[in-house]
Structures are given as structure tokens and as C-alpha cells.
C-alpha positions in Angstrom: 13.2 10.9 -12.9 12.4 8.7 -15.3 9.0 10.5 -16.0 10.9 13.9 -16.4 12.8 12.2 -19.4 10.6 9.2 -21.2 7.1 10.2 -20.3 5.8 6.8 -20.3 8.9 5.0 -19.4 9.9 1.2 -18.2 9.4 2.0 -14.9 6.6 3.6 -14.9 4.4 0.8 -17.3 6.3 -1.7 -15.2 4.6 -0.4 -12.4 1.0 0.2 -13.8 1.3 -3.4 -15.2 2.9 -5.5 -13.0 3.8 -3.8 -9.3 0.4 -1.9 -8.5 -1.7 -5.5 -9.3 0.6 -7.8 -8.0 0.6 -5.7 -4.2 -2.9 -4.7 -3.9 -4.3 -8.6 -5.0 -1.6 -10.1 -2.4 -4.2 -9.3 0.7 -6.9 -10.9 -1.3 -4.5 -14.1 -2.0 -3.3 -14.2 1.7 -7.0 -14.6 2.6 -8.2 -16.8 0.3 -5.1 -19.4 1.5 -6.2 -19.2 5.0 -10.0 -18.0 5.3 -11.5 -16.3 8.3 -15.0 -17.3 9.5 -16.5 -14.5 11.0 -20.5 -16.0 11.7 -23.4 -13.9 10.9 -24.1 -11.5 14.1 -20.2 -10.2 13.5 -20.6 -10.1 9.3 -23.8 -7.9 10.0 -21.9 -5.6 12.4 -18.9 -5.0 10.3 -21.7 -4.1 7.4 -23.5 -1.7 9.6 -20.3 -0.1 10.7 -19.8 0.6 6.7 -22.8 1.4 6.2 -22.8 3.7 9.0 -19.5 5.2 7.6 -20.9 5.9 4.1 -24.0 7.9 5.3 -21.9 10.0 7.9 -19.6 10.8 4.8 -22.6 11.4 2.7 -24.4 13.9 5.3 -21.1 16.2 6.5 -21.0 16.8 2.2 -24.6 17.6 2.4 -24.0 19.7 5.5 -20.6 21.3 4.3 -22.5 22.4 0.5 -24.9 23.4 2.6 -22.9 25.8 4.8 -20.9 26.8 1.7 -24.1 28.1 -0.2 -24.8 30.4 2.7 -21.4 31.7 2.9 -21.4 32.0 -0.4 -24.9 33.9 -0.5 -24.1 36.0 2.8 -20.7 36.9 1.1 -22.9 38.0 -2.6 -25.3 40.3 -0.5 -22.5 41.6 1.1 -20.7 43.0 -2.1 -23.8 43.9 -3.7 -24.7 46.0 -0.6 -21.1 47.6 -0.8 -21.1 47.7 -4.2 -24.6 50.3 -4.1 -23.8 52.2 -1.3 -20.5 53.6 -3.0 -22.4 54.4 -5.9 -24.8 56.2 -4.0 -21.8 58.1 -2.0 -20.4 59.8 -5.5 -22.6 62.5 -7.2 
């Protein structure tokens, strides 16, 4: 509501300013009171898991583009076909 009338309204800078940094640094602060210590074979595993993560994201991209090209080809010959053969139907 109060974007609908003000545009850039209390609430809203309110929230930009002091709400959204004040929430997403409280996990940071909570762990930085009490730390964790995870050793070195557990660190490495947790890294490999995200790293793992980040190239599976990256490849099914790769893999999506890749089948949307050929769709995207298959569907161009397609018309073009269509697109000849009923100019070759009408004298």
C-alpha cells in the first residue's frame, strides 16, 4: 500500500536501510558469538558438495541451451518447409 501512494515511502527505505541488513547479518552475528569448529576432512566435503552443486547448475544450463537451440532450429526448418510448399501449391 504504501508503494501504491509514496513511491519511495518510510516503509519501504526503512526496510532497504535498516530491516533487510539487520536480518540477513543476524546468522552471521549468531555464529560469530558461538563458533563452530568443523576440522579439515568435514570443511573439504562441505566445499566439494558446493562445488559439486555449481557445476551441476552450470551443465543442466549448458544442456537446457543446448536442447533449446535444436528446438528452436527443428521448429525454423519446419516453417520454412511449410512456408515453400504452400507457395509451390498456388499457381
Amino acid at each position: 500500500m504504501d508503494i501504491m501512494h509514496d513511491r519511495a515511502g518510510y516503509y519501504i527505505c526503512w526496510g532497504c536501510l535498516v530491516w533487510v541488513p539487520s536480518v540477513y547479518t543476524s546468522p552471521a552475528m549468531a555464529l560469530v558469538g558461538t563458533p563452530v569448529h568443523l576440522g579439515t576432512p568435514l570443511t573439504l566435503a562441505i566445499f566439494a558438495a558446493g562445488a559439486a552443486a555449481i557445476w551441476i547448475n552450470y551443465d543442466s544450463d549448458r544442456q537446457g541451451s543446448s536442447v533449446f537451440k535444436t528446438v528452436q532450429h527443428a521448429i525454423r526448418v519446419c516453417l520454412a518447409f511449410s512456408w515453400t510448399q504452400t507457395a509451390s501449391l498456388n499457381p
